[in-house]
C-alpha positions in Angstrom: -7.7 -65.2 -80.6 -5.0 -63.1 -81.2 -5.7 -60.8 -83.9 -1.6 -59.3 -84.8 -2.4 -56.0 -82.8 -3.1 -56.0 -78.8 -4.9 -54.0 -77.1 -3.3 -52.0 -74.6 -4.1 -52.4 -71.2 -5.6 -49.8 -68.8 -3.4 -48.4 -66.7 -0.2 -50.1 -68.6 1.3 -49.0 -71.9 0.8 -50.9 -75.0 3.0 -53.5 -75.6 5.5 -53.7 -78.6 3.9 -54.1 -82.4 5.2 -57.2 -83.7 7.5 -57.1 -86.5 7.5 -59.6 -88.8 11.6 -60.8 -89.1 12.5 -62.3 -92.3 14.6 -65.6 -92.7 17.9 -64.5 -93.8 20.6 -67.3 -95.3 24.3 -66.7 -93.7 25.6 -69.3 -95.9 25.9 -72.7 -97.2 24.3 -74.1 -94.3 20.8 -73.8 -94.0 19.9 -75.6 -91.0 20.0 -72.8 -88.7 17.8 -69.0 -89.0 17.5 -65.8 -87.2 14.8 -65.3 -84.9 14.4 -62.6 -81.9 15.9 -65.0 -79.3 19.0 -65.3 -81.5 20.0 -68.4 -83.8 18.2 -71.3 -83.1 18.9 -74.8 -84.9 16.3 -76.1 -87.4 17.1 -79.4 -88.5 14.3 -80.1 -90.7 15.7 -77.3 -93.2 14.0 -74.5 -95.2 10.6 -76.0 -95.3 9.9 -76.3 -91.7 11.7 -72.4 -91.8 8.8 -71.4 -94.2 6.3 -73.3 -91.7 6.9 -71.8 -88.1 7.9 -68.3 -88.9 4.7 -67.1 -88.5 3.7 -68.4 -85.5 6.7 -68.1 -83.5 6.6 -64.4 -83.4 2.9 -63.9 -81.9 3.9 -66.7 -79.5 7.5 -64.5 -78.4 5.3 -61.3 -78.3 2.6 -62.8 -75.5 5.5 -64.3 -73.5 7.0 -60.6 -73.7 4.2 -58.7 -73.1 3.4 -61.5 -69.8 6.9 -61.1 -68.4 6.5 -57.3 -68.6 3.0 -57.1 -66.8 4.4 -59.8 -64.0 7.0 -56.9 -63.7 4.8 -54.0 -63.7 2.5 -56.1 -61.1 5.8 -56.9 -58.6 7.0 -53.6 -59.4 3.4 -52.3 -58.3 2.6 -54.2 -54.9 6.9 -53.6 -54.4 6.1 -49.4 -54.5 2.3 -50.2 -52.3 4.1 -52.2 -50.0 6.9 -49.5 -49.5 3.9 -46.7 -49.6 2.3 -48.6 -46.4 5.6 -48.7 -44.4 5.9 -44.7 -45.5 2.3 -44.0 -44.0 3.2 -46.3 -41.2 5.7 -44.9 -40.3 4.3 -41.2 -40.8 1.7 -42.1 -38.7 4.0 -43.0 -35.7 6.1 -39.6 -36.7 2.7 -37.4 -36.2 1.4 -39.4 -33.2 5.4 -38.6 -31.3 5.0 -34.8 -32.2 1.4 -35.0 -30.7 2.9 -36.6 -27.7 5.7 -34.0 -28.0 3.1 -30.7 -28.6 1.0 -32.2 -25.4 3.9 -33.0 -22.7 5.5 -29.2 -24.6 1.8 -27.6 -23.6 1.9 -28.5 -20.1 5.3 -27.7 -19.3 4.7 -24.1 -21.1 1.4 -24.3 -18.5 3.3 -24.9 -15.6 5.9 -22.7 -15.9 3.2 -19.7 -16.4 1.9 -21.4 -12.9 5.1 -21.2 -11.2 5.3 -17.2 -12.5 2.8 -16.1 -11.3 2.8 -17.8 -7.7 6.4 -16.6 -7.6 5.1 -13.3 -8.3 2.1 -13.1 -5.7 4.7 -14.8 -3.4 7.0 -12.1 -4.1 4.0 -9.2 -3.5 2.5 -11.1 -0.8 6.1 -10.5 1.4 6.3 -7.0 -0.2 2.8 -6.3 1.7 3.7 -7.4 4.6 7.6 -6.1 4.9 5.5 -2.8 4.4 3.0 -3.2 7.2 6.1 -4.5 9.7 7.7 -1.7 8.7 5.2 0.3 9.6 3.4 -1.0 12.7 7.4 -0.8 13.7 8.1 2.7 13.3 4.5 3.7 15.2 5.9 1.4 18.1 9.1 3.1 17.4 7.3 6.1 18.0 5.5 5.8 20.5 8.1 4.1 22.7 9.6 7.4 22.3 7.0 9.1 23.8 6.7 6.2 26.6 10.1 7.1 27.2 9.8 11.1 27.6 6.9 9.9 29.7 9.1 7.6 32.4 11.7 9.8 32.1 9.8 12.6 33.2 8.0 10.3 35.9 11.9 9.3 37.2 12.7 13.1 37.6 9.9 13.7 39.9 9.8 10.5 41.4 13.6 11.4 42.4 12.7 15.2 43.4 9.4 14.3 45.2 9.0 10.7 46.3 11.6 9.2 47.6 12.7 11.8 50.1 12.8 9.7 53.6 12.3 5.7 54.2 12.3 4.3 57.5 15.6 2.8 57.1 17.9 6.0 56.4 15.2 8.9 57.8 15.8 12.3 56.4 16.6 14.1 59.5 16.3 17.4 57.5 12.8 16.7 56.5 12.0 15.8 60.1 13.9 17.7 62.8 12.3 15.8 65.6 14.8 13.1 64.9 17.6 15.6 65.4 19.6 15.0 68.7 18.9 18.0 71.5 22.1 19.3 71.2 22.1 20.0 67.4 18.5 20.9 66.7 18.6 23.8 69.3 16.3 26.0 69.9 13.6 26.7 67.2 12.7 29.7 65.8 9.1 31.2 66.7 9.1 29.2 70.2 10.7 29.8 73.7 12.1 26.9 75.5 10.7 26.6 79.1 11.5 24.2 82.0 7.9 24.5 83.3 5.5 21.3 81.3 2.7 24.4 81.7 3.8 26.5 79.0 4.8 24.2 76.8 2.4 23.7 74.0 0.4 20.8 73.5 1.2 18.9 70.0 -2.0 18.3 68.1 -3.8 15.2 67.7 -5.5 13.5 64.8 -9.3 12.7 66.7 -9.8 10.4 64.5 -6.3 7.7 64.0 -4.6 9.0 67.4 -1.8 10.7 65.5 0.6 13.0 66.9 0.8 16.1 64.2 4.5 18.0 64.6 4.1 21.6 64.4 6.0 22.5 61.0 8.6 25.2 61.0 7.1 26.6 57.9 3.6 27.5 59.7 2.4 24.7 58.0 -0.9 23.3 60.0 -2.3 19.6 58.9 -6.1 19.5 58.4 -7.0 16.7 60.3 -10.4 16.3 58.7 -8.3 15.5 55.5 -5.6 14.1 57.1 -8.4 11.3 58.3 -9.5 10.6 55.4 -5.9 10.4 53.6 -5.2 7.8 56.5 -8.1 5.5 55.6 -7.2 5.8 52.1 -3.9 5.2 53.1 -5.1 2.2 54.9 -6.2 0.6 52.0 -4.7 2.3 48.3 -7.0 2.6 45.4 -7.9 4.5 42.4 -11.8 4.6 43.0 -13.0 8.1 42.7 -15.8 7.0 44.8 -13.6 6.9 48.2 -13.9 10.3 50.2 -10.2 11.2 49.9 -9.9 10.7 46.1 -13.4 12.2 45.8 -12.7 15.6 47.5 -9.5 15.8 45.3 -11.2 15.3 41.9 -13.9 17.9 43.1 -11.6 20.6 44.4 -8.2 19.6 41.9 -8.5 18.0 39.0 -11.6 18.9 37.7 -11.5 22.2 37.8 -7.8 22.0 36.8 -8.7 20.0 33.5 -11.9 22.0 33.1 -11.0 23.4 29.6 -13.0 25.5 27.2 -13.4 22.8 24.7 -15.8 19.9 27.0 -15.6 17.0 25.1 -11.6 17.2 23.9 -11.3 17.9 27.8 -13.2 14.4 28.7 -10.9 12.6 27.0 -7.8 14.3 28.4 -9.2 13.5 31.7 -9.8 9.9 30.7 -7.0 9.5 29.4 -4.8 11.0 32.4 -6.7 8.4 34.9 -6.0 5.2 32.1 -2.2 6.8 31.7 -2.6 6.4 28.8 -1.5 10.2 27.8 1.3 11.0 25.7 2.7 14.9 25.4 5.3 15.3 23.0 7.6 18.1 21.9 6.4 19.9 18.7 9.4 19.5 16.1 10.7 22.1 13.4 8.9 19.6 11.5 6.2 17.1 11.3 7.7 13.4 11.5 7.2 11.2 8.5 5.0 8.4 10.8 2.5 10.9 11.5 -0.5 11.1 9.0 -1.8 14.2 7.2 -5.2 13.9 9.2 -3.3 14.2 12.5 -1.9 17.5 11.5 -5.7 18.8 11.5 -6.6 18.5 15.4 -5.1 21.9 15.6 -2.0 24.2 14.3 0.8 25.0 16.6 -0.5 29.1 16.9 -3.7 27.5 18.6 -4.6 25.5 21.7 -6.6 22.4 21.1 -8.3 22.8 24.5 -8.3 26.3 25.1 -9.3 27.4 21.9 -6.8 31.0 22.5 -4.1 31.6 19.9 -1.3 31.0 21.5 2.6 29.3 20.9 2.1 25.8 20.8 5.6 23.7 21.7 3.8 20.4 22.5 1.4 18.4 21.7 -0.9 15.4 23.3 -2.1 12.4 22.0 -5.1 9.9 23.9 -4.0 6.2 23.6 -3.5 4.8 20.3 -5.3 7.5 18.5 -2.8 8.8 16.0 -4.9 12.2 16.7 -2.7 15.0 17.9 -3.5 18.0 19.5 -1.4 21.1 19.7 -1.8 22.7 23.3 -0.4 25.9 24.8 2.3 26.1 27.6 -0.5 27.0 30.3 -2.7 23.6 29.4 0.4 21.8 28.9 1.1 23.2 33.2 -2.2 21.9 33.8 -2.1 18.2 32.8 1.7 18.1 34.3 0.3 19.0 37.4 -2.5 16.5 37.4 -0.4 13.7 36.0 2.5 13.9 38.9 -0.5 13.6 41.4 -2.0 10.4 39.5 1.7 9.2 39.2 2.5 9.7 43.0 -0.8 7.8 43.9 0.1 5.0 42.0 3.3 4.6 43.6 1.8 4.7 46.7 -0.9 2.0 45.7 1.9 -0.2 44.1 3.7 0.4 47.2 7.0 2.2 46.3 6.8 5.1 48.8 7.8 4.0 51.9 7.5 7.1 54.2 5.4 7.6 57.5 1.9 9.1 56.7 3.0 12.8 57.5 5.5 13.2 54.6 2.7 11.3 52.1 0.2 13.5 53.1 2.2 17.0 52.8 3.6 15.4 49.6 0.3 14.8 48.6 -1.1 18.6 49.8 1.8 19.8 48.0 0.7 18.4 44.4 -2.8 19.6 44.8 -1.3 23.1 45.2 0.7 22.6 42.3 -2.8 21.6 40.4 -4.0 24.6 41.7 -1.6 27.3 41.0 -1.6 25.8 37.1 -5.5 26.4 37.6 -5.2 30.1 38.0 -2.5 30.5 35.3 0.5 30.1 37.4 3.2 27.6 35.4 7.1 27.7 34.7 8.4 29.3 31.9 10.2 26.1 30.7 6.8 24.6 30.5 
């Protein structure tokens, strides 16, 4: 029951107070009276006026205060409904920036990836343009020295080797091929008509050679002329074989006999393996060559001698990149033993073509050379 004064509501404001409107005459006419909705007819007059005044106002206040709480109530599920589609679409707005943050994450990822392989790419071929680069300039350099060596190994093959074939004889070399009227007579020897007096030519006992008499004095040894024609026979470098045995015992042993023994067993290894380099010392030390290398020696002392002399070369076994400073005289002494190697090879690999005389005395005349560079002999422009 309504008691003039309402409640409010929780959560709502309180609705109006209702004011009590008096009845107001506008005239003559009294069928009509003033009332919140405006003027409404009353045809029973002022009696019925007197009657309903009072309980029309309660009854306008409740149908006031129920309109305004069916508008509060739309208004209400109006602002939740519109608060939903907010968070909705909020929701969707933070769930697309996720997405965005992940797919931003992994591209940030692989581009780091792609740096740093780019980098370790870039390295990587740094690394090895350096080692080409290197390994190029120590083939570089030791082409160089390949090139001293055949070089060198042309120059005597020209002066010493190919001197007479059988195709174009050197009649110089072997006056026997000269016709009687231009050799004439020879010096040292008397030309008789009688066979008696005319010396006997000697023989080789054991091939059945003819030996000319050389103008020189020169007289072959026919014990090693046999055995130069059975190595002949057959070419090798096997040290075992009585030719090339007698010549490492007499030659080059003693002629790379050095004071320093075990730098002068590799010198000879390496001379049989050709595998020997001698180089000019420069006015300064080449930018390939390592600081170690430097230490084998100094250029005032010889790495195999051991005396304190000029160095103006230096040798180098195989690949080592070891060098060793050596005096003029060694230098002499390896030269020597290296044309006889050399000349020996040709001859195995077939190259000389000459009748077994010339090899031979070609042959006699590089052991001389090994061992006049024994005793100390050598060129000055060694």
């Amino acid at each position: 029951m309504w008691s003039g004064q309402p409640c409010p509501d929780e959560g709502h404001p309180p609705p109006l107070e209702a004011v009590p409107v008096p009845w107001k005459s506008v005239g003559p006419c009294k069928s009509y009276r003033e009332s919140p909705r405006g003027l409404v007819e009353d045809p029973t007059g002022e009696e019925a006026q007197g009657e309903e005044g009072p309980a029309a106002a309660p009854l306008d206040m409740l149908r006031l205060r129920s309109s305004s709480m069916e508008i509060r109530e739309k208004g209400s599920e109006f602002l939740k409904e519109e608060l939903h589609k907010a968070q909705k679409e909020l929701k969707l707005k933070d769930e697309e920036c996720e997405r965005l943050s992940r797919v931003r994450e992994q591209l940030e990822r692989e581009l780091e990836e792609l740096t740093a392989s780019l980098f370790e790419e870039a390295h990587r071929m740094v690394r090895e343009a350096n080692t080409k680069q290197a390994a190029s300039e120590k083939q570089l350099e030791e082409a160089r020295g390949k090139i001293d060596m055949l070089q060198a190994e042309v120059t005597a093959l020209k002066t010493l080797v190919l001197t007479s074939t059988p195709a174009s004889p050197n009649r110089e070399l072997h006056p026997q091929l000269l016709s009687p009227t231009k050799a004439g007579p020879r010096k040292g020897h008397s030309r008789h008509k009688s066979t008696s007096s005319t010396p006997c030519p000697p023989v080789c006992p054991a091939a059945g050679h003819t030996l000319t008499p050389d103008k020189e004095g020169k007289e072959v040894d026919t014990t090693l002329f046999a055995e130069f024609q059975a190595w002949r026979a057959s070419p090798t470098l096997d040290k075992n074989c009585p030719f090339l045995e007698r010549v490492y015992r007499e030659d080059v042993g003693p002629c790379l006999d050095f004071t320093t023994q075990e730098l002068s067993a590799l010198v000879r290894a390496a001379v049989e393996d050709n595998t020997l380099t001698i180089e000019p010392v420069a006015s300064q030390m080449p930018p390939g060559v390592k600081v170690a290398a430097a230490e084998c020696g100094s250029a005032n002392t010889c790495a195999l001698s051991g005396l304190a002399r000029a160095c103006r070369h230096r040798i180098r076994l195989g690949d080592s990149e070891s060098h060793y400073y050596i005096s003029p005289s060694s230098r002499a002494r390896i030269t020597a033993v290296c044309n006889f190697f050399t000349y020996i090879r040709y001859i195995q690999q077939g190259l000389v073509r000459q009748e077994a005389e010339p090899m031979f005395w070609e042959i006699t005349r590089l052991r001389k050379e090994m061992s006049l560079a024994k005793l100390g002999f050598f060129p000055q422009e060694a």
